[in-house]
Residue frames as a rotation matrix with the C-alpha (Angstrom) as fourth column:
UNK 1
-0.659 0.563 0.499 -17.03
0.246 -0.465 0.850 -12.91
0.711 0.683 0.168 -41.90
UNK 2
-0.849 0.405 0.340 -19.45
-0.526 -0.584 -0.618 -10.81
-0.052 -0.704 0.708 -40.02
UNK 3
-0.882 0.458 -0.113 -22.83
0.454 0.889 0.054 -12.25
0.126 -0.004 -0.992 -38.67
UNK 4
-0.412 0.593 -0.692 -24.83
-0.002 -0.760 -0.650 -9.68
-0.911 -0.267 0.314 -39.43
UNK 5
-0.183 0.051 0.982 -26.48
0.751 0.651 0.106 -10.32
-0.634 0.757 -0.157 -42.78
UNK 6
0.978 0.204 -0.051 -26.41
0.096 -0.647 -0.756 -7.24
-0.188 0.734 -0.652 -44.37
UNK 7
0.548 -0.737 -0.395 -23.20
-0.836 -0.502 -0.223 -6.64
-0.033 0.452 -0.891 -44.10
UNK 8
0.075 -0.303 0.950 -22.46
0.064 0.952 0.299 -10.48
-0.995 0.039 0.091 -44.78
UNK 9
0.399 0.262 0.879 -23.88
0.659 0.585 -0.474 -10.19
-0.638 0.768 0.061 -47.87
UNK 10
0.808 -0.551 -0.208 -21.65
-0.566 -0.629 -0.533 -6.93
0.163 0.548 -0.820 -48.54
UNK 11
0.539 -0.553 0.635 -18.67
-0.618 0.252 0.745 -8.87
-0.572 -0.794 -0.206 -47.81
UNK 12
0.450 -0.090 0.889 -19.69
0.294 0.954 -0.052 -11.60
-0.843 0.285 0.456 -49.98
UNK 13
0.789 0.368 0.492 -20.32
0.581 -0.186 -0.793 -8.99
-0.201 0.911 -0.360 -52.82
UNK 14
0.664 -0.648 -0.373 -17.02
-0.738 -0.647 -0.191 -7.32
-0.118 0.402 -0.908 -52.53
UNK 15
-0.380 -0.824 0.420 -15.06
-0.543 0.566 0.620 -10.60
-0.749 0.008 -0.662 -52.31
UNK 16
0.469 0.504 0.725 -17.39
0.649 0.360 -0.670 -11.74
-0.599 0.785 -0.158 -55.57
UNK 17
0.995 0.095 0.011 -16.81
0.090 -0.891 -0.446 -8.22
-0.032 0.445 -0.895 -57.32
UNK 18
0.444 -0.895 -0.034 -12.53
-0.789 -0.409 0.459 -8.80
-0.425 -0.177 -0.888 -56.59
UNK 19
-0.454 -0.890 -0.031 -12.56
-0.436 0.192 0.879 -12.08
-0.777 0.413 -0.476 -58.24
UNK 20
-0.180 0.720 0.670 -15.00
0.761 0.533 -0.370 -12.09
-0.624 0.443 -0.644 -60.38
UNK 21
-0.989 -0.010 0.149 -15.49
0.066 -0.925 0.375 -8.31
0.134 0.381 0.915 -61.53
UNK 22
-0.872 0.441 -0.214 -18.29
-0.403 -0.893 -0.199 -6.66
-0.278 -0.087 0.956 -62.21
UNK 23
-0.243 0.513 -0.823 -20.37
-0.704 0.491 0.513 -9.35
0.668 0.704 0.242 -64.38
UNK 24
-0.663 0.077 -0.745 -20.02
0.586 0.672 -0.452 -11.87
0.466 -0.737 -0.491 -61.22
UNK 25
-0.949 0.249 0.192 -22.09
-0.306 -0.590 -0.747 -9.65
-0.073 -0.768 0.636 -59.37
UNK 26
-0.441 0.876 -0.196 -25.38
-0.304 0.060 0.951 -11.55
0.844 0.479 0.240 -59.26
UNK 27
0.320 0.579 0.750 -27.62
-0.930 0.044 0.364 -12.34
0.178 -0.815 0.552 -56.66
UNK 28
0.838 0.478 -0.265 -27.15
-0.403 0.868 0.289 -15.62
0.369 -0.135 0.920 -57.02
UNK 29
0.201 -0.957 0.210 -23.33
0.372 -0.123 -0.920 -15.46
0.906 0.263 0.332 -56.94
UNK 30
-0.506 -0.278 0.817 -23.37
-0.520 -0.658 -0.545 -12.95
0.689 -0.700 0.188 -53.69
UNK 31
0.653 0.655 0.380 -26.08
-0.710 0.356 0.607 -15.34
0.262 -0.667 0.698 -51.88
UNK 32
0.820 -0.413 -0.396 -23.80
0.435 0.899 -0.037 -18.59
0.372 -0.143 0.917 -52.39
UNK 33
0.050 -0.983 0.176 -20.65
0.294 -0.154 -0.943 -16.80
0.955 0.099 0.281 -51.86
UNK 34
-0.357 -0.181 0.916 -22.14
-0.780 -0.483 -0.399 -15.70
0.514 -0.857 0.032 -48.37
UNK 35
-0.915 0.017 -0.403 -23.53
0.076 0.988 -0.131 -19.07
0.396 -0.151 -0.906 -47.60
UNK 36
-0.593 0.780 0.199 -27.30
-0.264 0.045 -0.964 -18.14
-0.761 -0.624 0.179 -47.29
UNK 37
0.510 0.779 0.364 -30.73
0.536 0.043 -0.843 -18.95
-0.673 0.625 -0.396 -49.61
UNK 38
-0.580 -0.539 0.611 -30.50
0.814 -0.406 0.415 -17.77
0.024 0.738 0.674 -52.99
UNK 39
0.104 0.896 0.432 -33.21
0.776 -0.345 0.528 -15.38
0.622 0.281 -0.731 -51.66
UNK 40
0.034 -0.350 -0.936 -31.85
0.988 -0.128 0.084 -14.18
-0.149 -0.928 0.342 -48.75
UNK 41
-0.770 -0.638 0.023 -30.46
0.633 -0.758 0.157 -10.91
-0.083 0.136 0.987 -50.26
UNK 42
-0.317 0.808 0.497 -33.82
0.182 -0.462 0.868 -9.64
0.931 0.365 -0.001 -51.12
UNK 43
0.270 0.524 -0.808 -34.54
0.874 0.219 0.433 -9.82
0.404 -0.823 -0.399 -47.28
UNK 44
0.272 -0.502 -0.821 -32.23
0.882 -0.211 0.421 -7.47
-0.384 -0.839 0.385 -46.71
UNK 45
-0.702 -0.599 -0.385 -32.39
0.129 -0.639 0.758 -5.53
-0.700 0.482 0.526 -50.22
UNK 46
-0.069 0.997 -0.021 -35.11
-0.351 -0.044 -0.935 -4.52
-0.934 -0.057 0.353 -52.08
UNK 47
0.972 0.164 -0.166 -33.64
-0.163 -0.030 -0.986 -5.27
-0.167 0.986 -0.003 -55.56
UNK 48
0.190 -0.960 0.204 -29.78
0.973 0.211 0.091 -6.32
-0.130 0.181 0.975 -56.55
UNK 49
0.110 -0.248 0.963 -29.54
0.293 -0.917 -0.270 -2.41
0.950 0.312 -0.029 -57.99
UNK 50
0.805 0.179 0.566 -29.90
-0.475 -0.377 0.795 -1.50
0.355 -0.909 -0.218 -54.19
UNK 51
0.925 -0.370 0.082 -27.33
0.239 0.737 0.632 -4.13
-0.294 -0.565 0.771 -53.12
UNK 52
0.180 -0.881 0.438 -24.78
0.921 -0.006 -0.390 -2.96
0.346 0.473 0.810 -55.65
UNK 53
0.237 -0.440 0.866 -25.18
-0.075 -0.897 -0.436 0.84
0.969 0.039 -0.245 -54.82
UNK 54
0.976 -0.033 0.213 -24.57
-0.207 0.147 0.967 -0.33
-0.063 -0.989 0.137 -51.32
UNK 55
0.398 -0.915 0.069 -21.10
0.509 0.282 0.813 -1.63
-0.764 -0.288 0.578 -52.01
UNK 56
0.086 -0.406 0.910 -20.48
0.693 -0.632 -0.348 1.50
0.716 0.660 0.227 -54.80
UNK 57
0.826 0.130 0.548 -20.93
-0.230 -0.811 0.538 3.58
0.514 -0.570 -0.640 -51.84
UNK 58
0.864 -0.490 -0.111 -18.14
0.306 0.337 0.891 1.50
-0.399 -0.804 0.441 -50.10
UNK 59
0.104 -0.904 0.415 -15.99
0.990 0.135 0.045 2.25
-0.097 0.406 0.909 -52.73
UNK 60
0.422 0.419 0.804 -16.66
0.491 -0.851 0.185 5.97
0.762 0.317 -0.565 -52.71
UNK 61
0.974 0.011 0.227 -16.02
-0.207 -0.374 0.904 6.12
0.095 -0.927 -0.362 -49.09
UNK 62
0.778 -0.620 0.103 -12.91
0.580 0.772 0.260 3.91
-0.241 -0.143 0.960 -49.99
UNK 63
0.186 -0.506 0.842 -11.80
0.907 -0.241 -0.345 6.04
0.377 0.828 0.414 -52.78
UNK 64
0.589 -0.009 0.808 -12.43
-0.404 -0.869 0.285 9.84
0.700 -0.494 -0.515 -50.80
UNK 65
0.709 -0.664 0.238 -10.07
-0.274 0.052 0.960 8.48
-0.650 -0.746 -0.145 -47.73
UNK 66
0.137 -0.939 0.316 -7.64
0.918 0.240 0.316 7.28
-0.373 0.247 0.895 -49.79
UNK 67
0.174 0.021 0.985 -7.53
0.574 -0.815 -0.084 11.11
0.801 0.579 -0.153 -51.65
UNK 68
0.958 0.268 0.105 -7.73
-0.050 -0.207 0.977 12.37
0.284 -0.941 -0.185 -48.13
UNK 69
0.566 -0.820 -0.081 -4.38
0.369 0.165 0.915 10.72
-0.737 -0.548 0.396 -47.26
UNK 70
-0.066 -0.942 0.329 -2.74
0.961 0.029 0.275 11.46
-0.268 0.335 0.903 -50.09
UNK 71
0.314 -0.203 0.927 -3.22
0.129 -0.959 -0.254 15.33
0.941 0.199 -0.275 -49.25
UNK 72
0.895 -0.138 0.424 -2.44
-0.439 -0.431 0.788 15.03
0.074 -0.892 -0.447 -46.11
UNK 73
0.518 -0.852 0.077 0.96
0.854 0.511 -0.096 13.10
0.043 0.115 0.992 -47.26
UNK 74
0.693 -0.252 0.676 1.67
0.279 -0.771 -0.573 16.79
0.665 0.585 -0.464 -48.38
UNK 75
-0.646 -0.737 -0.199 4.71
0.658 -0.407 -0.633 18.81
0.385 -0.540 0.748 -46.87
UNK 76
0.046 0.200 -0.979 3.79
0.832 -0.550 -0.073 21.32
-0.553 -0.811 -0.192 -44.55
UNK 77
-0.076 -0.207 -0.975 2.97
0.293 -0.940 0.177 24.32
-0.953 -0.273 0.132 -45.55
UNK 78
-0.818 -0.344 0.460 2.69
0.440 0.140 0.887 23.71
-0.370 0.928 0.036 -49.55
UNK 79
-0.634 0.628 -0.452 0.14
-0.745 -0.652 0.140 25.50
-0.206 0.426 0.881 -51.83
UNK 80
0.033 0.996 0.087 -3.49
-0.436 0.092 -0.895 24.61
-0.899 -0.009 0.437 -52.99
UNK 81
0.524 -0.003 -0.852 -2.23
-0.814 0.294 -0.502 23.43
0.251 0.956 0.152 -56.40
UNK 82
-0.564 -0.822 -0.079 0.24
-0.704 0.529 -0.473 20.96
0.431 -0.211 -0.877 -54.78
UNK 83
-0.617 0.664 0.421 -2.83
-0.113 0.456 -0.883 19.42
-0.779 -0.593 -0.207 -52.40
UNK 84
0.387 0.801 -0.458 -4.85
-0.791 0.034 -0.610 19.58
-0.473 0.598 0.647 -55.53
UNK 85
0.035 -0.283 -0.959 -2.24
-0.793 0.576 -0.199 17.21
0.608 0.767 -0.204 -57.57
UNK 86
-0.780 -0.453 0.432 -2.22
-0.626 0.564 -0.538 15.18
0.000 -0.690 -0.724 -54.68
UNK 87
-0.139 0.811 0.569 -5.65
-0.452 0.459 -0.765 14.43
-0.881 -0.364 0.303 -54.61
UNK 88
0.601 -0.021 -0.799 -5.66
-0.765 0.277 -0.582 13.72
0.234 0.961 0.150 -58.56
UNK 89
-0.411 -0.644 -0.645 -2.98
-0.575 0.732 -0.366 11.08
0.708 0.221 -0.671 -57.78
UNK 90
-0.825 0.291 0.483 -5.01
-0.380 0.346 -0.858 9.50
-0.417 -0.892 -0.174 -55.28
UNK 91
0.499 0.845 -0.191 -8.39
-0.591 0.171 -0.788 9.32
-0.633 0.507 0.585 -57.48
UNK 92
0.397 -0.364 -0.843 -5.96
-0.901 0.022 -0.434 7.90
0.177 0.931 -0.319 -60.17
UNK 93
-0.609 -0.774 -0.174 -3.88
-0.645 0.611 -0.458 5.29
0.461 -0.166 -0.872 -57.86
UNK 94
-0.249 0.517 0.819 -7.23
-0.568 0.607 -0.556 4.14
-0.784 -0.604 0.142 -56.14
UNK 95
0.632 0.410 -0.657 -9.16
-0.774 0.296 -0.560 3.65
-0.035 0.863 0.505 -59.79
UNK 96
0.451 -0.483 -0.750 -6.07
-0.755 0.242 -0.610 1.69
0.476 0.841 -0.255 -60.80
UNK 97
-0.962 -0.267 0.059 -5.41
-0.236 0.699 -0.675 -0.49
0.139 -0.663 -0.736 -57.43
UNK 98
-0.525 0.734 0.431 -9.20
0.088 0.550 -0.830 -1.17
-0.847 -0.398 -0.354 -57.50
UNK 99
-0.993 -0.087 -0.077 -10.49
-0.074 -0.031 0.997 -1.74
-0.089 0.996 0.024 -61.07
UNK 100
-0.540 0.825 -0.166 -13.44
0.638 0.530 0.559 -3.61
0.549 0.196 -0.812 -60.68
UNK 101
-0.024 0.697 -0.717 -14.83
0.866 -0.344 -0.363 -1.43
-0.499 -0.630 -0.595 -57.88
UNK 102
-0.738 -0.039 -0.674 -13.96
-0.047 -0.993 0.110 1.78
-0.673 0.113 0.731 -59.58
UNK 103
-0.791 0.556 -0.257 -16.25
0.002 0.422 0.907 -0.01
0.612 0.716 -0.335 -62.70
UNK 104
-0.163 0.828 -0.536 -19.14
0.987 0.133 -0.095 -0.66
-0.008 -0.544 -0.839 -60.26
UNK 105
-0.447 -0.369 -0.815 -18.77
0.723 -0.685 -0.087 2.64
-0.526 -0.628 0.573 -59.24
UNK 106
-0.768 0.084 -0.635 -19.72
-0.566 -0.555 0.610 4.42
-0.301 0.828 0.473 -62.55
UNK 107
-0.912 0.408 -0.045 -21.93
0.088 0.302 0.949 1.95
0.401 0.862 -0.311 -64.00
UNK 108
-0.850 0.513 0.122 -25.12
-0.228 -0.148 -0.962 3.16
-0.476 -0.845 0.243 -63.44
UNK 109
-0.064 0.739 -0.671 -27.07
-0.558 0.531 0.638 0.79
0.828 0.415 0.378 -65.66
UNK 110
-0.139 -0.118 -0.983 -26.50
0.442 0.881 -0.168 -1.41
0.886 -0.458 -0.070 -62.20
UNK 111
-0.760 -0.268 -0.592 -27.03
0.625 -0.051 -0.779 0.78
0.179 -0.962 0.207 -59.71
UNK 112
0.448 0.894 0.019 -30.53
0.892 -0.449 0.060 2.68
0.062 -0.010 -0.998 -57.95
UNK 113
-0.516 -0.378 0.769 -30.23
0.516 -0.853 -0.073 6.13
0.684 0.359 0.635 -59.08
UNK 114
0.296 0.655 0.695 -32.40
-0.438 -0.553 0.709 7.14
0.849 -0.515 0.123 -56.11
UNK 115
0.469 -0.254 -0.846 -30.22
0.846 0.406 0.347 5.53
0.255 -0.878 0.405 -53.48
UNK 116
0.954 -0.232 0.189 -29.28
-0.258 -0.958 0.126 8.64
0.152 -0.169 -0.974 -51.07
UNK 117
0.687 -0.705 0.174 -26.27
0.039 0.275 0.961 7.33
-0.725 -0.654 0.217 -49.33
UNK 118
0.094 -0.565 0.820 -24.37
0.950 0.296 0.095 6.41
-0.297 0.770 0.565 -52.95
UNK 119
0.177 -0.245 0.953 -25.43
0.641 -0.707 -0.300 9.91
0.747 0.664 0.032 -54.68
UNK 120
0.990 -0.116 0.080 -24.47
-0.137 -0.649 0.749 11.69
-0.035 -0.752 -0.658 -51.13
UNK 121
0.472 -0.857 0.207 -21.03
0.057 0.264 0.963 10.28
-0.880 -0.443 0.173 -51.05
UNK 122
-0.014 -0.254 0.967 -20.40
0.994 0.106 0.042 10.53
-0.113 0.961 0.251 -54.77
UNK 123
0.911 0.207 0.358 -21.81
0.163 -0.975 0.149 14.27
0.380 -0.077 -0.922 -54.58
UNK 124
0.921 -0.380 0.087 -19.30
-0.278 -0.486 0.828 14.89
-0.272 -0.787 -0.554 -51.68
UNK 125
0.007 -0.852 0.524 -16.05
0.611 0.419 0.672 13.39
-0.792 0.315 0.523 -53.66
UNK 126
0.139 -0.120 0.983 -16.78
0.951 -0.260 -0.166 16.03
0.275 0.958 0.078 -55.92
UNK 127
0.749 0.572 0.335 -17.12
0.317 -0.752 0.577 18.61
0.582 -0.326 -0.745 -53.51
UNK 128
0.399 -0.915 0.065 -13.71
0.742 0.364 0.564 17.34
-0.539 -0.177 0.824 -52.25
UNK 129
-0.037 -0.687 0.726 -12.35
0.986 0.092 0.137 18.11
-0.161 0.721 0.674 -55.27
UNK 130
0.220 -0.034 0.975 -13.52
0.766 -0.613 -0.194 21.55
0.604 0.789 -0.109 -56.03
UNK 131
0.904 -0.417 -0.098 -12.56
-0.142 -0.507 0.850 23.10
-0.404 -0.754 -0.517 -52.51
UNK 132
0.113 -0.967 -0.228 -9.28
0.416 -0.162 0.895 22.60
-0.902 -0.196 0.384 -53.40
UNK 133
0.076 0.035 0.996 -9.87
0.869 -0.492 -0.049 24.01
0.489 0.870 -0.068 -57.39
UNK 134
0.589 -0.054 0.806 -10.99
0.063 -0.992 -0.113 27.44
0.806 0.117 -0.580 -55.85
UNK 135
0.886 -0.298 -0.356 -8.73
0.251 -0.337 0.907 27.30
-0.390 -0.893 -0.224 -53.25
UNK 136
-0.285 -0.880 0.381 -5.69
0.785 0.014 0.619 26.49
-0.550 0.475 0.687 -55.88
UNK 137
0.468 0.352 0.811 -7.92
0.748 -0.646 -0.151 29.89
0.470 0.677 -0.566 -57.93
UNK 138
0.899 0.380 -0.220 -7.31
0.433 -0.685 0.586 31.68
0.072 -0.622 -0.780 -55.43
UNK 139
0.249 -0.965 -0.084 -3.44
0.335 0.004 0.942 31.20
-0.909 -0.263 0.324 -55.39
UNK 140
0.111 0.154 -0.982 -4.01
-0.514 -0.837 -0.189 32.32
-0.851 0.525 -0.014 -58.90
UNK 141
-0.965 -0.136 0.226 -4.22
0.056 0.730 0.681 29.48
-0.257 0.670 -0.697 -60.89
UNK 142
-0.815 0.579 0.009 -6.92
0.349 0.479 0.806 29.99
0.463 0.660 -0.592 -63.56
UNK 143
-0.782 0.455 -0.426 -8.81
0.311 -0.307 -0.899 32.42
-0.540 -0.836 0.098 -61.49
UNK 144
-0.539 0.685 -0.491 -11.31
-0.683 -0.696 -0.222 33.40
-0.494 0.215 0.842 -64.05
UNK 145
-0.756 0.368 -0.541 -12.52
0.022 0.841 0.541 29.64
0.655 0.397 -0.643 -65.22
UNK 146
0.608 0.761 0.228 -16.21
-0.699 0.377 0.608 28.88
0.377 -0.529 0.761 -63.64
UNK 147
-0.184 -0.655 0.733 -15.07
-0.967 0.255 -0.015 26.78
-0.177 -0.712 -0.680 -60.62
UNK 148
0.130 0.433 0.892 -17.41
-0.367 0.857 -0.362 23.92
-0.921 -0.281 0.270 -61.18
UNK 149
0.957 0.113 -0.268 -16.82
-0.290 0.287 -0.913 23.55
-0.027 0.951 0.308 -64.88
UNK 150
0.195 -0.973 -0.124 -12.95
-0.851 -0.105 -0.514 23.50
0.487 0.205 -0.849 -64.27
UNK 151
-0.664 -0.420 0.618 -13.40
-0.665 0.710 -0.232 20.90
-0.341 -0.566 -0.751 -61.82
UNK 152
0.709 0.685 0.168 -15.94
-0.347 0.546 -0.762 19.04
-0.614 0.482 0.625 -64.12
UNK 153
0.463 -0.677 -0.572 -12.69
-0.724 0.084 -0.685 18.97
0.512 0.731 -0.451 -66.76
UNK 154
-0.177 -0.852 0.493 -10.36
-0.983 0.133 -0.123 17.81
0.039 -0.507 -0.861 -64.39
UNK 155
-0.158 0.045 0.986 -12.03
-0.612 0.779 -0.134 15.05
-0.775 -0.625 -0.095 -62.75
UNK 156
0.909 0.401 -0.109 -13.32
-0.340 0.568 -0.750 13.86
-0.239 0.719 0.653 -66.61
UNK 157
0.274 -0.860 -0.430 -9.47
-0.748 0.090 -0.658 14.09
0.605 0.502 -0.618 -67.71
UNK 158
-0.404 -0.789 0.463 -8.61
-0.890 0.220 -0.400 11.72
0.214 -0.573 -0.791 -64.66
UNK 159
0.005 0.821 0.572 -11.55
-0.646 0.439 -0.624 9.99
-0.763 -0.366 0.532 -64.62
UNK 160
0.887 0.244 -0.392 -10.52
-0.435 0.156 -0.887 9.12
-0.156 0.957 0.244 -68.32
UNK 161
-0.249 -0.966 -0.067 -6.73
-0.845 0.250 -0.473 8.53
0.474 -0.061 -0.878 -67.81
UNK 162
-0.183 -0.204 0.962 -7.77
-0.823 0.567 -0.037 5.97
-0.538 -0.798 -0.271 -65.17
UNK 163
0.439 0.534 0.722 -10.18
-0.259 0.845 -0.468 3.91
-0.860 0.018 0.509 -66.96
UNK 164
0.813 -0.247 -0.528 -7.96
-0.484 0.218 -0.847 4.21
0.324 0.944 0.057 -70.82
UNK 165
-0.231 -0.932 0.280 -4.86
-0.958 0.167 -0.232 3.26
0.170 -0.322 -0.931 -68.59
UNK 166
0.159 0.337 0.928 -7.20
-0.538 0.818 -0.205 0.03
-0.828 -0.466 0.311 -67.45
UNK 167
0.665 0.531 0.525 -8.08
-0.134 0.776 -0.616 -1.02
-0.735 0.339 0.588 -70.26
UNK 168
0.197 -0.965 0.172 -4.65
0.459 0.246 0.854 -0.64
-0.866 -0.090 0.491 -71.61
UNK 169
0.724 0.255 0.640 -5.53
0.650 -0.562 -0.511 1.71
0.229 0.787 -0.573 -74.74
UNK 170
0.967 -0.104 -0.234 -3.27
-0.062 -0.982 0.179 4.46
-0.248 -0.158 -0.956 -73.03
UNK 171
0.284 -0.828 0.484 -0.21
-0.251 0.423 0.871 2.80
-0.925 -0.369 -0.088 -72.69
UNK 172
0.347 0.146 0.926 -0.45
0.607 0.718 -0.341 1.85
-0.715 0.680 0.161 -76.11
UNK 173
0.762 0.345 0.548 -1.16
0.623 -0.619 -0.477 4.87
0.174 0.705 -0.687 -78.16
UNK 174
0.929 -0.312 0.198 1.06
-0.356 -0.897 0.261 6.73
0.097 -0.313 -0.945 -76.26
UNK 175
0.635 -0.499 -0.589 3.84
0.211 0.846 -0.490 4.34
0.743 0.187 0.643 -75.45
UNK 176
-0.016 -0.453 0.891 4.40
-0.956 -0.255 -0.146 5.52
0.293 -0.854 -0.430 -71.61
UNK 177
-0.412 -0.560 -0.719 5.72
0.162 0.731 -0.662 3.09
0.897 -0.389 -0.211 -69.63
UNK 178
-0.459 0.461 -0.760 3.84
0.801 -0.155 -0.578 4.25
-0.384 -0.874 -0.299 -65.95
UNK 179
0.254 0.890 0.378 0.78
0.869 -0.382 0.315 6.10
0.424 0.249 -0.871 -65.56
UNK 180
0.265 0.145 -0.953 2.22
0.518 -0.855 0.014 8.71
-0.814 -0.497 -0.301 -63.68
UNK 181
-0.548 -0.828 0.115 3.84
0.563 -0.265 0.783 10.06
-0.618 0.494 0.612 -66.42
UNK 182
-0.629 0.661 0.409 0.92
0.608 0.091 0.789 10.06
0.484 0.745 -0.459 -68.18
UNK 183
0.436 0.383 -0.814 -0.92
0.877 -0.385 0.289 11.75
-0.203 -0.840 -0.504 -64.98
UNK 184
-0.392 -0.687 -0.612 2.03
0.424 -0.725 0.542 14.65
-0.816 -0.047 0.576 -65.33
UNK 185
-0.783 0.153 0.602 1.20
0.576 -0.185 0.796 15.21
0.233 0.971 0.056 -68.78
UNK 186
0.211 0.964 0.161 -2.60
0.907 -0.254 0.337 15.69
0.366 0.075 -0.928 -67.98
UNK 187
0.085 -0.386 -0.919 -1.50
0.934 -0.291 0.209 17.77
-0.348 -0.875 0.335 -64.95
UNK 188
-0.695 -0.240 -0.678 0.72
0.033 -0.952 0.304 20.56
-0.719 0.189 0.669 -66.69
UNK 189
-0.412 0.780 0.472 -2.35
0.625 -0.135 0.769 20.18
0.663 0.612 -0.432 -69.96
UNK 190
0.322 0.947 -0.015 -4.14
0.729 -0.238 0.641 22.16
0.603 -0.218 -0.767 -67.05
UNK 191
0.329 -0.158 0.931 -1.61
-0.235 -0.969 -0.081 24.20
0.915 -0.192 -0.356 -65.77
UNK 192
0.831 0.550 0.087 -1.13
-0.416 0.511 0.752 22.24
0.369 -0.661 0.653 -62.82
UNK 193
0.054 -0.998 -0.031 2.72
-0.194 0.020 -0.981 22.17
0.980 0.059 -0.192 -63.02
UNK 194
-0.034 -0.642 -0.766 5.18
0.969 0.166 -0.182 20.22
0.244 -0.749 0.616 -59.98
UNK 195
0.406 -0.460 0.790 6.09
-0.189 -0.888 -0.420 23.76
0.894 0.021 -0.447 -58.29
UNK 196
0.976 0.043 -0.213 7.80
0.195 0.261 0.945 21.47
0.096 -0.964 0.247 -55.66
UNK 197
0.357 -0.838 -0.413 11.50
-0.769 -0.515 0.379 22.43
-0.530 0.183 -0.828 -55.36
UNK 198
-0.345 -0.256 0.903 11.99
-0.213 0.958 0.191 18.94
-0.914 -0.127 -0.385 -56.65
UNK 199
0.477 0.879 -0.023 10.01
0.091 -0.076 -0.993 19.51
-0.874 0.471 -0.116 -59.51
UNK 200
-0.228 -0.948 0.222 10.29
0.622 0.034 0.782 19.83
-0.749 0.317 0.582 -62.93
């Protein structure tokens, strides 16, 4: 563990927040778990809401590189709708390989709604996303939808798939067996069809 005490006490709180979720997340919980005062954190944070959007921002940054690679997994040379499903399966496979953080992430009864860094990096994961919307417009897909509303849909539809798939409601109702499947579905629901030769 690092000896720097800010980012000690992020450390603690993400290895609190992985087995503990989202409810573990207390000062008191993130002090012991880093082995300082139960005050400490305040030294270094003005308020626990400040401490959490600190390590929602990690997951942001976490969640945009992983989305990142999985467009740049793409083949060479593929269209703007292909790099677009890519990134959707990325937002979808992080959410679902990092539960609890994706939960932090969203709950903003817990987090400082005036923290720049969090609503910069959140901002810019949307901003992600819709470069590649009007780029996939452009290829003619839905070219006359408002750009930002289309990519308001999307990200809700995935943003929803992730968290009904958590909490195991999807799987149910529906009786898929893997989330991609369920992902596909959403996918062609928007038009958003495989057009890899491989496809279907």
């Amino acid at each position: 563990m690092t000896t720097d005490p800010r980012s000690r006490l992020l450390d603690a709180a993400l290895a609190v927040l992985a087995e503990e979720g989202v409810e573990g997340l207390t000062l008191r919980a993130i002090a012991r778990r880093a082995d300082v005062s139960h005050g400490a954190p305040l030294k270094h944070f003005p308020h626990r809401a400040a401490l959490l959007s600190a390590v929602a921002t990690l997951g942001f940054r976490e969640m945009r590189s992983r989305a990142d690679d999985a467009v740049a997994g793409c083949p060479g040379g593929v269209g703007a709708v292909e790099r677009l499903r890519a990134r959707a399966r990325g937002y979808v496979a992080y959410a679902l390989a990092h539960p609890a953080m994706f939960t932090l992430m969203f709950r903003h009864d817990l987090l400082d709604p005036h923290d720049r860094e969090l609503s910069k990096v959140s901002l810019t994961c949307f901003e992600d996303l819709i470069t590649l919307v009007h780029a996939a417009q452009k290829e003619g897909w839905r070219p006359a939808d408002d750009a930002r509303l289309l990519t308001g849909a999307l990200w809700s539809g995935l943003h929803g798939l992730a968290q009904l798939w958590m909490w195991g409601s999807l799987p149910l109702a529906t009786g898929a067996a893997d989330v991609n499947d369920a992902l596909e579905a959403l996918l062609c629901a928007f038009g958003l069809n495989d057009v890899s030769p491989e496809g279907h």
